[in-house]
N, CA, C and O atoms as CSV, one atom per row, in Angstrom:
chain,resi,resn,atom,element,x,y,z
A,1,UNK,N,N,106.252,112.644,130.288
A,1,UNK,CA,C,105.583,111.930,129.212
A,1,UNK,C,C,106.161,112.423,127.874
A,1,UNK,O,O,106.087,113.613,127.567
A,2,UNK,N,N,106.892,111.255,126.866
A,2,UNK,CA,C,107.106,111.916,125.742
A,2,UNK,C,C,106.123,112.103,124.577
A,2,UNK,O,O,105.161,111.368,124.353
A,3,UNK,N,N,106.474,113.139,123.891
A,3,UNK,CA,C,105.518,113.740,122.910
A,3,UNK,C,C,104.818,112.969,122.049
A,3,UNK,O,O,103.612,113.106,121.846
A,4,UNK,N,N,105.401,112.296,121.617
A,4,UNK,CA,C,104.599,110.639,121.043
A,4,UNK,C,C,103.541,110.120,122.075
A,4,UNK,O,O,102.324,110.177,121.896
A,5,UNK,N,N,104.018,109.728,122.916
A,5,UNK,CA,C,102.950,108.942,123.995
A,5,UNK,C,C,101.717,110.263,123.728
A,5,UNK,O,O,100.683,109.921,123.153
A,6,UNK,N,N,101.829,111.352,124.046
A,6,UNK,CA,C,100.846,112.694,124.282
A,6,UNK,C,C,100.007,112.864,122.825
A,6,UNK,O,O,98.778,112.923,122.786
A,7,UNK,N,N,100.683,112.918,121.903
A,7,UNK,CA,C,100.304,112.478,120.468
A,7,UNK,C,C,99.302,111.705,120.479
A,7,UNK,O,O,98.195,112.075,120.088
A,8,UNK,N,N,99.643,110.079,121.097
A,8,UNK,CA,C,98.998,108.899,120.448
A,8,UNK,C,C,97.235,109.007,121.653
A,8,UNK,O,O,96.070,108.699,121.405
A,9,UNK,N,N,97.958,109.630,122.993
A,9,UNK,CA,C,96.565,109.532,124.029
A,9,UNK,C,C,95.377,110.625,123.224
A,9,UNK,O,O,94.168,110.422,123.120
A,10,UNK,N,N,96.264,111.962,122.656
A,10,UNK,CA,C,95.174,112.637,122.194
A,10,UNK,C,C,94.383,112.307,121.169
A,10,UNK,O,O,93.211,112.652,121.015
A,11,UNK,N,N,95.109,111.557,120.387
A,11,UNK,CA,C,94.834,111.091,118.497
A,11,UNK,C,C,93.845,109.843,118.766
A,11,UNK,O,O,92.939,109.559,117.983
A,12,UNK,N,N,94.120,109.102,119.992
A,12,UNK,CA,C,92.946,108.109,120.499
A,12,UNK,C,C,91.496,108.470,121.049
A,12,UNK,O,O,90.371,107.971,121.065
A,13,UNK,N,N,92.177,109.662,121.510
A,13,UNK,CA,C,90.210,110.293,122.261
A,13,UNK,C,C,89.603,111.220,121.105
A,13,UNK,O,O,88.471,111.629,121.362
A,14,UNK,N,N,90.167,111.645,119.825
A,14,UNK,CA,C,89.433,112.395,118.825
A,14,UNK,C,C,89.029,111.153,118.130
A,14,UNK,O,O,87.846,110.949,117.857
A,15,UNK,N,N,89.946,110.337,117.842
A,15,UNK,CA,C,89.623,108.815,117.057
A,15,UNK,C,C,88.242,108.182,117.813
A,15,UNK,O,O,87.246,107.858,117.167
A,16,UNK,N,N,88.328,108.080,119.043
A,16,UNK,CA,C,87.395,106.890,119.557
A,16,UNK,C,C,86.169,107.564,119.941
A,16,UNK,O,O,85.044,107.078,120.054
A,17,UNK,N,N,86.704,109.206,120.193
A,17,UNK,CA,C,84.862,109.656,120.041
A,17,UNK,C,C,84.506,110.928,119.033
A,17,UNK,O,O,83.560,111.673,119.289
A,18,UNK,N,N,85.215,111.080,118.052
A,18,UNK,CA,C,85.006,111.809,116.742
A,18,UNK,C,C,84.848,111.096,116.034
A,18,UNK,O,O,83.786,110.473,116.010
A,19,UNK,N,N,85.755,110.895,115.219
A,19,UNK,CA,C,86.069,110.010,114.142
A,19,UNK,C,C,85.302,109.050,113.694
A,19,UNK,O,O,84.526,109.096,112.739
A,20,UNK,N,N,85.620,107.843,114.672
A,20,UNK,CA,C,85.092,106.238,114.759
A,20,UNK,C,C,83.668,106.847,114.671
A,20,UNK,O,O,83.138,106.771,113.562
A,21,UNK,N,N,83.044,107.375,115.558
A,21,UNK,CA,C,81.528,107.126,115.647
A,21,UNK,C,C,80.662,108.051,114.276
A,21,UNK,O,O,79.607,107.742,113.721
A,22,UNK,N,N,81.517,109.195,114.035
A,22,UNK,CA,C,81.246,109.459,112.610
A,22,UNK,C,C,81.595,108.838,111.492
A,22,UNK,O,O,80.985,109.321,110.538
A,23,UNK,N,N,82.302,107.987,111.196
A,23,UNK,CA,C,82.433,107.505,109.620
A,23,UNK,C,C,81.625,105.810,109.643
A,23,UNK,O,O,81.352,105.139,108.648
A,24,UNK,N,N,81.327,105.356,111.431
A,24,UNK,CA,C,80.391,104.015,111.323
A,24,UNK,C,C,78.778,104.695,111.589
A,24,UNK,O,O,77.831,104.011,111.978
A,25,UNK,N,N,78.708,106.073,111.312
A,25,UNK,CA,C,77.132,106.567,111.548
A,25,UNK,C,C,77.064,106.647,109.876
A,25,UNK,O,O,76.038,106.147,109.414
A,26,UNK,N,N,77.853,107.111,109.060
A,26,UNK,CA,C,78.170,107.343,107.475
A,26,UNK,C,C,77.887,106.189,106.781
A,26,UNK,O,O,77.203,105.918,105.794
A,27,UNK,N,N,78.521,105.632,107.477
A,27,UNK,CA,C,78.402,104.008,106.857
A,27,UNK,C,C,77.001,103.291,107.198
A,27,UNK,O,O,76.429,102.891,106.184
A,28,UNK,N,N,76.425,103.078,108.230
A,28,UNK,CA,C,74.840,102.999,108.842
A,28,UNK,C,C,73.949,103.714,107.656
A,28,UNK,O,O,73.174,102.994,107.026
A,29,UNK,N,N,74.021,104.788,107.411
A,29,UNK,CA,C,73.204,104.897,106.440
A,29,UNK,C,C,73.764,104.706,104.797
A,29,UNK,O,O,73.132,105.193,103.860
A,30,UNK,N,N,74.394,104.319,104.704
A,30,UNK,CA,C,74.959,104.046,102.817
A,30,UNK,C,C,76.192,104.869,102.338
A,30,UNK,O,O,76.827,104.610,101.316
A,31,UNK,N,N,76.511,106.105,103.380
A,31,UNK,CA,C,77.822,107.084,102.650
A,31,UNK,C,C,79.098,106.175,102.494
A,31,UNK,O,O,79.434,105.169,103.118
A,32,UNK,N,N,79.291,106.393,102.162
A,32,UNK,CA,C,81.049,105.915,101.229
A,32,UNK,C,C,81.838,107.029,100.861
A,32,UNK,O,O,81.479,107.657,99.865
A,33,UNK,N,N,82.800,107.377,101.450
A,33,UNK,CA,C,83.766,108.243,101.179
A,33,UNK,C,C,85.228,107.502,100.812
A,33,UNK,O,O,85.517,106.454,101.390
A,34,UNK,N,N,86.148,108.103,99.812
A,34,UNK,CA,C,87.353,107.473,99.094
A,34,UNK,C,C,88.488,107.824,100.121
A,34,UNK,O,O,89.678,107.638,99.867
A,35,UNK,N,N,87.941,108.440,101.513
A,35,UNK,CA,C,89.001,109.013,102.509
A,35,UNK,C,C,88.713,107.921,103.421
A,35,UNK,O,O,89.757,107.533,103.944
A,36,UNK,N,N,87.760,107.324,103.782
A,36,UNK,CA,C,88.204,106.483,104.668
A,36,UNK,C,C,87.290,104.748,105.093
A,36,UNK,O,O,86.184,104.969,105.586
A,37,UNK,N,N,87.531,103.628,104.996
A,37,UNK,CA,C,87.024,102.594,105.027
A,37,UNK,C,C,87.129,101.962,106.121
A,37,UNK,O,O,87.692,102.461,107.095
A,38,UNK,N,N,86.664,100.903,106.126
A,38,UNK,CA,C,86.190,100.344,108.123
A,38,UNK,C,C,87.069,99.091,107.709
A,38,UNK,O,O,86.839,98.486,106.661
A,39,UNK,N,N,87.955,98.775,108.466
A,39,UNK,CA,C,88.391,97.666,109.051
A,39,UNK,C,C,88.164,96.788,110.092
A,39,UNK,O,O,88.850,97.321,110.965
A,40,UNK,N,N,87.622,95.703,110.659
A,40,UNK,CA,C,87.058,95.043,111.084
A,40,UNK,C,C,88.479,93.509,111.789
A,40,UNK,O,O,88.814,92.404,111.364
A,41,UNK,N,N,88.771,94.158,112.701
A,41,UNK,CA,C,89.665,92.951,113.596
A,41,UNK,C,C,88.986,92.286,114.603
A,41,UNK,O,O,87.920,92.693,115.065
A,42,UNK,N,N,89.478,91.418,114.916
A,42,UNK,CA,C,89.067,90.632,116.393
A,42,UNK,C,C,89.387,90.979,117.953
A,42,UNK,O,O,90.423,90.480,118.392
A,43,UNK,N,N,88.863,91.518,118.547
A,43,UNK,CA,C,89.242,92.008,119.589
A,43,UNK,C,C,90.123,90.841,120.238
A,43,UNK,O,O,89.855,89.641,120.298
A,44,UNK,N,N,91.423,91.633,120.779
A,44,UNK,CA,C,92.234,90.275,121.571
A,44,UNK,C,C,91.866,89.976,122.561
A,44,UNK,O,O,92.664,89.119,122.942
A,45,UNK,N,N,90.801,90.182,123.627
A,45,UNK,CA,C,90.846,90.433,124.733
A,45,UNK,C,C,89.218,89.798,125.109
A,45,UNK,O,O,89.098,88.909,125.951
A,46,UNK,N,N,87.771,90.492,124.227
A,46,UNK,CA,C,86.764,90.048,123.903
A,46,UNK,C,C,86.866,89.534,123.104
A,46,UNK,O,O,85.873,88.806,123.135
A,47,UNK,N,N,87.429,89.289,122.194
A,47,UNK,CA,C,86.827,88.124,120.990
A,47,UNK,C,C,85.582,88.767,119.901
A,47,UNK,O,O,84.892,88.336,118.978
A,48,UNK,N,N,85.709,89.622,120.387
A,48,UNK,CA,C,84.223,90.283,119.423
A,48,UNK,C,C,84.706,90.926,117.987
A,48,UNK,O,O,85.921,90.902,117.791
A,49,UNK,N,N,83.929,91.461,117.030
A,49,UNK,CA,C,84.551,91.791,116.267
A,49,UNK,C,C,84.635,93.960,116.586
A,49,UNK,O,O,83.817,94.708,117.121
A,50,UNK,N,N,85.824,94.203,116.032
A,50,UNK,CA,C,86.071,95.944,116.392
A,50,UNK,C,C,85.955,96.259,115.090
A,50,UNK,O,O,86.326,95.491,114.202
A,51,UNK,N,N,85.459,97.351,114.882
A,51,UNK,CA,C,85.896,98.212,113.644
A,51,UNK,C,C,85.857,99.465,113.768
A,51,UNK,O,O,85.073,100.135,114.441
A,52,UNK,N,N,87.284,100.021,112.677
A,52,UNK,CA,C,87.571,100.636,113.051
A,52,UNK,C,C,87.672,101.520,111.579
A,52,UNK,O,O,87.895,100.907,110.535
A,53,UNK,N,N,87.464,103.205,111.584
A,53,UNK,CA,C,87.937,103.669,110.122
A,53,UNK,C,C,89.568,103.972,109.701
A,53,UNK,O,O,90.330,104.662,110.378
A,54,UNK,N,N,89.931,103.255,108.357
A,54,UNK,CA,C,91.394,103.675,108.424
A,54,UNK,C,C,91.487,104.242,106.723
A,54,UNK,O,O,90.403,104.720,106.390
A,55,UNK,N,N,92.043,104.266,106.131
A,55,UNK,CA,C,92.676,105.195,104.948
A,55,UNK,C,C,93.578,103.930,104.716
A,55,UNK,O,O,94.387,103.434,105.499
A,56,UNK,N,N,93.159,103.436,103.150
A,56,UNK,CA,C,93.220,101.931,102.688
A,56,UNK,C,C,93.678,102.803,101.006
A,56,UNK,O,O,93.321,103.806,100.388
A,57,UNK,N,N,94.717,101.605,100.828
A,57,UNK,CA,C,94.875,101.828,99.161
A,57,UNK,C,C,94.749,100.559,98.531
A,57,UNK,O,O,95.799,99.937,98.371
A,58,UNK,N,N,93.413,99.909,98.038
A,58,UNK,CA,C,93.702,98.688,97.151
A,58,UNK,C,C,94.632,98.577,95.989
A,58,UNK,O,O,95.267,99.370,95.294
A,59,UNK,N,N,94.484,97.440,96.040
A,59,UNK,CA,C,95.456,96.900,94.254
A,59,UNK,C,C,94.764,95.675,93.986
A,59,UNK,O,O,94.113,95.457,95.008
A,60,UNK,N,N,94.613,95.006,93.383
A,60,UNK,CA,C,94.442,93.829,92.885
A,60,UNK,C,C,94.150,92.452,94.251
A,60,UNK,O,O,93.161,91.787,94.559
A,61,UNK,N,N,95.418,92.512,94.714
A,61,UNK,CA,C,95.643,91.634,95.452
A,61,UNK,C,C,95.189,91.579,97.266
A,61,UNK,O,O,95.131,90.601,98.011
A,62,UNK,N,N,94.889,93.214,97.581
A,62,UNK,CA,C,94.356,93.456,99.205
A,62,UNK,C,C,94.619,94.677,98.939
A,62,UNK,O,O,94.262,95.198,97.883
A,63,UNK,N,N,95.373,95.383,99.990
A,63,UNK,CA,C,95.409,96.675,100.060
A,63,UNK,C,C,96.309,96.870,101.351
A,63,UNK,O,O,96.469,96.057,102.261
A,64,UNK,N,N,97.040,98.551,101.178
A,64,UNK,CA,C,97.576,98.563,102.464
A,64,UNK,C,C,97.190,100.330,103.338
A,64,UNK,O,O,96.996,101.516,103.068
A,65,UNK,N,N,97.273,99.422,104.427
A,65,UNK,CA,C,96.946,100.879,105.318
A,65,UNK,C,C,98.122,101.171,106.097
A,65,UNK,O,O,99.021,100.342,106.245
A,66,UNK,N,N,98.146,102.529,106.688
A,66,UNK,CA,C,99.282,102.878,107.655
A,66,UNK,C,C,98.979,102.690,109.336
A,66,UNK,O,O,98.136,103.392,109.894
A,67,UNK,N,N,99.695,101.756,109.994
A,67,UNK,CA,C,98.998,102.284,111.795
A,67,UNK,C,C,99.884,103.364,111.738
A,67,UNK,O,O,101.034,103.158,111.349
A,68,UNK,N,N,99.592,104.269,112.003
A,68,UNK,CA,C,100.266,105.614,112.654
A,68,UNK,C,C,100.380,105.224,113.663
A,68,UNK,O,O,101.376,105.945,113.722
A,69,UNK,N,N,100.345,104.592,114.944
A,69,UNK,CA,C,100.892,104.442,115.745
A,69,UNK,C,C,101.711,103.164,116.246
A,69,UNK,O,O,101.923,102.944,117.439
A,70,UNK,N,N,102.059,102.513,115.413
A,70,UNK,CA,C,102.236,101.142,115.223
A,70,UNK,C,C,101.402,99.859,115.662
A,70,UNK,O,O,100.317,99.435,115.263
A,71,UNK,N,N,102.385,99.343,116.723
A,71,UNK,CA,C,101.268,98.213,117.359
A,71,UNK,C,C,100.732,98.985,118.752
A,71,UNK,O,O,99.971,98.371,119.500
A,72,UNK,N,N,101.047,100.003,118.990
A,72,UNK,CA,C,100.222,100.625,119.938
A,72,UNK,C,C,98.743,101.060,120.036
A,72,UNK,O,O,98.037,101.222,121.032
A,73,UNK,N,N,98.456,101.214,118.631
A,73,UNK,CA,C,96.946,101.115,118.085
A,73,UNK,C,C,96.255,100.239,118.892
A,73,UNK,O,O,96.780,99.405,119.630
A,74,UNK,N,N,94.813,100.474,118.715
A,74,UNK,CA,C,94.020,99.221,119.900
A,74,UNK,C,C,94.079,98.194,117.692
A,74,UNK,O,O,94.950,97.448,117.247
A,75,UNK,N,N,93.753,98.321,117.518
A,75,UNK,CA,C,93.522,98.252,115.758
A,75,UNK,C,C,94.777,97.038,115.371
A,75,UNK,O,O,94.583,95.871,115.031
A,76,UNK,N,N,95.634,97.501,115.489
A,76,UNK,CA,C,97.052,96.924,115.596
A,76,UNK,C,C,97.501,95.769,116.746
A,76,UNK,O,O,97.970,94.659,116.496
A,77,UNK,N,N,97.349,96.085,117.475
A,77,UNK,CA,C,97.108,95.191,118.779
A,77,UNK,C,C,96.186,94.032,118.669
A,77,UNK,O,O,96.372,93.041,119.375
A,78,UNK,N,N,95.238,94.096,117.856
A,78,UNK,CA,C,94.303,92.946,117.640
A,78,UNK,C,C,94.674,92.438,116.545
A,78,UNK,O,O,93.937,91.516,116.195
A,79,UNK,N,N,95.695,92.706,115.707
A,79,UNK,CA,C,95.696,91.919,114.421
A,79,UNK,C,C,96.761,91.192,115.085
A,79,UNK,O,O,96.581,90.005,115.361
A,80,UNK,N,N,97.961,91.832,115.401
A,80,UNK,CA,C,98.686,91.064,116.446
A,80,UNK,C,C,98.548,89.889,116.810
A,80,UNK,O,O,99.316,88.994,116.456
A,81,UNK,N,N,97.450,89.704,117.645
A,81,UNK,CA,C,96.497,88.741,118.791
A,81,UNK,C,C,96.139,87.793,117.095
A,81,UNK,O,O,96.184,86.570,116.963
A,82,UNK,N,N,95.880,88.583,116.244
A,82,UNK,CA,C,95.049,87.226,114.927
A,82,UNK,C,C,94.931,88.225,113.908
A,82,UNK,O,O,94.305,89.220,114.272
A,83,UNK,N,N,95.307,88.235,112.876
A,83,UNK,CA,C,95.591,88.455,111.530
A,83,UNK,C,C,94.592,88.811,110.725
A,83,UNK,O,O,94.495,89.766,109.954
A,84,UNK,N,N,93.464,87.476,111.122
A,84,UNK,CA,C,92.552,87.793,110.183
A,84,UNK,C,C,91.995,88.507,110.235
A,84,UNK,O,O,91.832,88.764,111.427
A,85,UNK,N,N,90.951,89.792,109.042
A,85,UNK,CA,C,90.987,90.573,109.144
A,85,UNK,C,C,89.395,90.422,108.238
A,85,UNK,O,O,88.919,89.369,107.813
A,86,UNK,N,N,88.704,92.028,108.101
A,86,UNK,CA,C,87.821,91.901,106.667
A,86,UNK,C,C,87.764,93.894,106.845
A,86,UNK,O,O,87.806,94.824,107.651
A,87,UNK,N,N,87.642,93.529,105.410
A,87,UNK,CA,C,88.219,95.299,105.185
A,87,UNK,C,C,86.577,95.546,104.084
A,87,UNK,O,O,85.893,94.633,103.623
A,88,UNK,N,N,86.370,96.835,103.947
A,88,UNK,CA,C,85.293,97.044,103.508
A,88,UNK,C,C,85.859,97.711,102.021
A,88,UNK,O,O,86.608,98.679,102.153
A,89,UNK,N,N,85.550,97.255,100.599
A,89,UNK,CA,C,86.035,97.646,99.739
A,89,UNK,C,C,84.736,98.141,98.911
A,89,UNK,O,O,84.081,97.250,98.369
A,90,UNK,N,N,84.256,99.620,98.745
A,90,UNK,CA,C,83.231,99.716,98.611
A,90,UNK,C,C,81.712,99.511,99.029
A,90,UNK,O,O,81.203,100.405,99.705
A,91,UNK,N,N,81.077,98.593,98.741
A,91,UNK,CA,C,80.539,97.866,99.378
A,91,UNK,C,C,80.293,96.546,99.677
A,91,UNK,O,O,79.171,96.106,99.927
A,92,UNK,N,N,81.163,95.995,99.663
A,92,UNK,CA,C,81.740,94.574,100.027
A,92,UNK,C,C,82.436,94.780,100.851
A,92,UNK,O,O,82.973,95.864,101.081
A,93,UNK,N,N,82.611,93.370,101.697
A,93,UNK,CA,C,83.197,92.848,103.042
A,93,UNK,C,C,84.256,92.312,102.357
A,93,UNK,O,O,83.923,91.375,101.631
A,94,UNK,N,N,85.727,92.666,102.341
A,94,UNK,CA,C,86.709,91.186,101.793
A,94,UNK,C,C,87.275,90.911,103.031
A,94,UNK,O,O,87.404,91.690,103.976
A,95,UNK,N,N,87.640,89.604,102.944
A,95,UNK,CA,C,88.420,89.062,104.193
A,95,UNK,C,C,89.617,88.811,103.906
A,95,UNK,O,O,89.865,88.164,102.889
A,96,UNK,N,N,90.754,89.325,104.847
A,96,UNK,CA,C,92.509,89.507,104.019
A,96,UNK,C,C,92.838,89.438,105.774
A,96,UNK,O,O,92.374,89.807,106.853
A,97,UNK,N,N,94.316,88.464,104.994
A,97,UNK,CA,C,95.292,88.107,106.588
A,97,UNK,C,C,96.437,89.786,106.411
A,97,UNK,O,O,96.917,90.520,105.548
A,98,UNK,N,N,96.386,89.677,107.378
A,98,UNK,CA,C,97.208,91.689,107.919
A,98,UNK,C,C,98.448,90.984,108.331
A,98,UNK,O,O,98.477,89.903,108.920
A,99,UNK,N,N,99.773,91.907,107.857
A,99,UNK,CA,C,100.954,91.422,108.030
A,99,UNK,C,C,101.534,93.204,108.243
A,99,UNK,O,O,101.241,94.248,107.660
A,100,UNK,N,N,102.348,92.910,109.222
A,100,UNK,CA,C,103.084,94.405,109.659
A,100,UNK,C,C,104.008,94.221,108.630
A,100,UNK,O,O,104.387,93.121,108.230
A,101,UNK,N,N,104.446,95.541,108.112
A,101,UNK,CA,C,105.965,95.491,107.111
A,101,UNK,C,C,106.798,96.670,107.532
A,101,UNK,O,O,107.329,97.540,106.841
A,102,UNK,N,N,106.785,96.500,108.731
A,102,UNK,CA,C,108.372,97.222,109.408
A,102,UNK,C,C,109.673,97.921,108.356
A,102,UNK,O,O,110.307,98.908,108.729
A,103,UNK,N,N,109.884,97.364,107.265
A,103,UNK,CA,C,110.838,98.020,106.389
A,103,UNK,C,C,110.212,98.862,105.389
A,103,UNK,O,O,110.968,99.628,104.791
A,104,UNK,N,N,108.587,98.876,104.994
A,104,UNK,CA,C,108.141,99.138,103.884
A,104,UNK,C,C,108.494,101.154,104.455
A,104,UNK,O,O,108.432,101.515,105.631
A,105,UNK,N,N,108.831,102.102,103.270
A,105,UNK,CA,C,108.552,103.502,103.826
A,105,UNK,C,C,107.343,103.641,103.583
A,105,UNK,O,O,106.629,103.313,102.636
A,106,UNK,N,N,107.056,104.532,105.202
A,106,UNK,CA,C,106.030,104.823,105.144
A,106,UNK,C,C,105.421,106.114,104.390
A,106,UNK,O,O,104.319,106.170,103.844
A,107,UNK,N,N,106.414,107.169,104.485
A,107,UNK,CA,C,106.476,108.180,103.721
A,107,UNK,C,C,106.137,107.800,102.536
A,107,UNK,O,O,104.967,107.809,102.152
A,108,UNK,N,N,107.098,107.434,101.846
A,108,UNK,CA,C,106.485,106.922,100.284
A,108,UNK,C,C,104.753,106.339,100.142
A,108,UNK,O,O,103.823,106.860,99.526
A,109,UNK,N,N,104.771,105.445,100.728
A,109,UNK,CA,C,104.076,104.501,100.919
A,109,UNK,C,C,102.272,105.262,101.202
A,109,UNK,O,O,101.263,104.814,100.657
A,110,UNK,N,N,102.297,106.468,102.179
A,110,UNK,CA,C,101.540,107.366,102.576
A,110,UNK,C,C,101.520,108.905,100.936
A,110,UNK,O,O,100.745,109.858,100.860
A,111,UNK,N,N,102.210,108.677,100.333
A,111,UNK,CA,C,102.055,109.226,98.817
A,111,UNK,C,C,100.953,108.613,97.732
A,111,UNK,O,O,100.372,109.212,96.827
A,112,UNK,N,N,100.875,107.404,98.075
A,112,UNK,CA,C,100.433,106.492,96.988
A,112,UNK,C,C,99.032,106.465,97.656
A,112,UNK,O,O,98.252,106.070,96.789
A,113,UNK,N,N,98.333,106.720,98.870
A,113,UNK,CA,C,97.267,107.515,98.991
A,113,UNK,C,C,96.267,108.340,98.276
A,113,UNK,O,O,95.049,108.283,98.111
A,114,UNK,N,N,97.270,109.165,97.893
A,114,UNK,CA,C,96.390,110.625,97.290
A,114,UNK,C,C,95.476,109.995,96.320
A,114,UNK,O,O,95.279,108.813,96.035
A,115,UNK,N,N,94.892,111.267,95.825
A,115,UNK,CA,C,93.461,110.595,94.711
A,115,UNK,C,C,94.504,111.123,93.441
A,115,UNK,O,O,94.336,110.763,92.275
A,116,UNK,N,N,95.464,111.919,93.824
A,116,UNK,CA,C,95.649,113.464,92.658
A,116,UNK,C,C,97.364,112.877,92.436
A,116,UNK,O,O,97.844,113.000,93.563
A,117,UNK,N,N,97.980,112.558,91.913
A,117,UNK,CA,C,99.550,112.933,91.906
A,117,UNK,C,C,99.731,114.076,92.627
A,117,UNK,O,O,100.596,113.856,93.475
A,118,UNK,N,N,99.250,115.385,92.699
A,118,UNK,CA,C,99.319,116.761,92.833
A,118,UNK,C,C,99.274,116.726,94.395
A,118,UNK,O,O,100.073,117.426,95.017
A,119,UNK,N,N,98.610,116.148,94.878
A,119,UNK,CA,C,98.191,115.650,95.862
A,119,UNK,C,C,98.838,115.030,96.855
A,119,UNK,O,O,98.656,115.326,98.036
A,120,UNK,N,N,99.754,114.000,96.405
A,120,UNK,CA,C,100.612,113.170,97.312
A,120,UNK,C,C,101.433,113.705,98.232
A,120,UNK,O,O,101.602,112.992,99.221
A,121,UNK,N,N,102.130,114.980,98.216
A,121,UNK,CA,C,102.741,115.579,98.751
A,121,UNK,C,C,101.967,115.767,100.247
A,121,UNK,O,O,102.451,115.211,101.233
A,122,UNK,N,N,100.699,116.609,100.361
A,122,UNK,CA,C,99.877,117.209,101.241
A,122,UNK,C,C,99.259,116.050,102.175
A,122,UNK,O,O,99.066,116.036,103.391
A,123,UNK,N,N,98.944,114.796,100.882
A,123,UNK,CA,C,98.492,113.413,101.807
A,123,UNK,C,C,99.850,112.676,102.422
A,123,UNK,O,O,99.495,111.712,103.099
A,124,UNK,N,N,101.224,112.822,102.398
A,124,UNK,CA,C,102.129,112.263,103.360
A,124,UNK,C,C,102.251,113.159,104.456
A,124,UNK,O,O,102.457,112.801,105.616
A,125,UNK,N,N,102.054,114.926,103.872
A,125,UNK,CA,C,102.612,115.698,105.270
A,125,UNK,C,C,101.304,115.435,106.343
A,125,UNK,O,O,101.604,115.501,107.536
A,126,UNK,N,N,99.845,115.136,106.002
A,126,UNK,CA,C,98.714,115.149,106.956
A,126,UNK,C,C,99.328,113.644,107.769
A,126,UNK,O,O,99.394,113.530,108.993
A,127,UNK,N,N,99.736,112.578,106.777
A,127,UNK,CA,C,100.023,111.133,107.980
A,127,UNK,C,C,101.057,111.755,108.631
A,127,UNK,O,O,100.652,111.943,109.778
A,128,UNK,N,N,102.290,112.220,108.506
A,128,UNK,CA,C,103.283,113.088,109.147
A,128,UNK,C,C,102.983,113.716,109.949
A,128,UNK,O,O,103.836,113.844,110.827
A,129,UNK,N,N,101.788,114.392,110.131
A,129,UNK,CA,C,101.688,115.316,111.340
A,129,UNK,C,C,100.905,114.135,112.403
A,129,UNK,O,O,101.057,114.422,113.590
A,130,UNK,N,N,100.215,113.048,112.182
A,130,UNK,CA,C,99.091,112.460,112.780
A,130,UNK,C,C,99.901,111.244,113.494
A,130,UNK,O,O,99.543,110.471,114.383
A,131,UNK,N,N,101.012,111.348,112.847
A,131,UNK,CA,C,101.498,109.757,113.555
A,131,UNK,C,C,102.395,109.590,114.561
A,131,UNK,O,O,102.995,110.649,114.745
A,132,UNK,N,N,102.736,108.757,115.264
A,132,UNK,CA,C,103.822,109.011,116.450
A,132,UNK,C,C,104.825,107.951,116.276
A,132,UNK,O,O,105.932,108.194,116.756
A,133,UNK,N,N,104.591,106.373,115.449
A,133,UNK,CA,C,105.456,105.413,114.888
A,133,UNK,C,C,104.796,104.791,114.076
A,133,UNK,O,O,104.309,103.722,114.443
A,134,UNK,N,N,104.579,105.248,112.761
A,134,UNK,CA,C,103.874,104.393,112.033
A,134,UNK,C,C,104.735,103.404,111.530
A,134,UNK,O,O,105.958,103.331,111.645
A,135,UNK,N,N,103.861,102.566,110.895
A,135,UNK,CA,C,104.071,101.306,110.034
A,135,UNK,C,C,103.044,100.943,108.850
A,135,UNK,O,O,101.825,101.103,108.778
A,136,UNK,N,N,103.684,100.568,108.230
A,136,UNK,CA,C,102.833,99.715,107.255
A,136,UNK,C,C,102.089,98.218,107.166
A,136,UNK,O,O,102.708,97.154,107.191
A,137,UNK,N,N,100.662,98.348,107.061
A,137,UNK,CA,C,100.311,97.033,107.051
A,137,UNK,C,C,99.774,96.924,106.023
A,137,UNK,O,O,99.021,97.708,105.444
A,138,UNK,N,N,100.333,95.400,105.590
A,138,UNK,CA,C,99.835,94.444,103.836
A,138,UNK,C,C,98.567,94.141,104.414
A,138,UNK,O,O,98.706,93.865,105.605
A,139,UNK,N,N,97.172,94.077,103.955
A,139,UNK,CA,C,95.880,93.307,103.873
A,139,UNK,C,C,95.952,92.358,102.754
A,139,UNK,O,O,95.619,92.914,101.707
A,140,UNK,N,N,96.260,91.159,102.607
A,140,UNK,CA,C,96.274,90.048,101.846
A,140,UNK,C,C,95.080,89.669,101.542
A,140,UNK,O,O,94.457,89.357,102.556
A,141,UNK,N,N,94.446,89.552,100.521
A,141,UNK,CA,C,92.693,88.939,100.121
A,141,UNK,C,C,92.754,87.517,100.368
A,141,UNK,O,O,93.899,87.121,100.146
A,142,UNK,N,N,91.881,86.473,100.786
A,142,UNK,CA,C,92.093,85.301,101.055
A,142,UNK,C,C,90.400,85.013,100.700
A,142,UNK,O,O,89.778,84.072,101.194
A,143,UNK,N,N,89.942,85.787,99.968
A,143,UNK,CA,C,88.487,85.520,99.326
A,143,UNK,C,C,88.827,85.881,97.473
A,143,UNK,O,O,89.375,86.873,96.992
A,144,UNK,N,N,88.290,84.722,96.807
A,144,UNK,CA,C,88.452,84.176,96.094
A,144,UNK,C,C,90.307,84.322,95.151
A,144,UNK,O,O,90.567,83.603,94.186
């Protein structure tokens, strides 16, 4: 088994029973943290809606997050299957079509994260240690 694959099985069982169920218990009662927001895809498989917490940088226009694991993500895999998407921006629901950007760096890209300039450095080496093939995904706003 290569080290990636071992990476992505372990980073899925802290994700799907650490993580996930702590930042949608945070969210259940009103917390909001600037580290991490719920994304909300369509399951490809059920049809239901998934959500999931990811580390989002808005702008104006949507926002972009990193899959650290590319389309191997369950997260990734469903946007795949359908695009549409709704991302939690504060406390609002926006709804934005998700587009993979295979050329965008992710390195860079995982800088523009930080809260701090000072900062950016420490927030690319943490996606660096966490990821096994990331990518970049555009969230496009398609509400108003």
């Amino acid at each position: 088994m290569t080290r990636a694959i071992r990476k992505f099985r372990f980073e899925r069982l802290v994700g799907r029973y650490l993580a996930n169920p702590l930042v949608a218990a945070l969210g259940r009662i009103g917390v909001r943290t600037t580290l991490a927001t719920e994304l909300q895809t369509t399951g490809r498989k059920s049809g239901r809606p998934r959500r999931v917490p990811v580390a989002a940088r808005f702008d104006d226009a949507g926002a972009w997050v990193i899959s650290q694991h590319g389309t191997r993500s369950g997260w990734a895999a469903n946007i795949t299957a359908d695009p549409r998407v709704h991302i939690r921006q504060g406390t609002r629901w926006r709804s934005a079509i998700a587009t993979f950007e295979p050329g965008d760096d992710v390195t860079a890209r995982a800088r523009t994260f930080a809260s701090h300039p000072a900062l950016a450095g420490l927030v690319a080496a943490t996606f660096r240690a966490l990821q096994s093939a990331p990518m970049s995904v555009r969230l496009t706003f398609t509400d108003e």
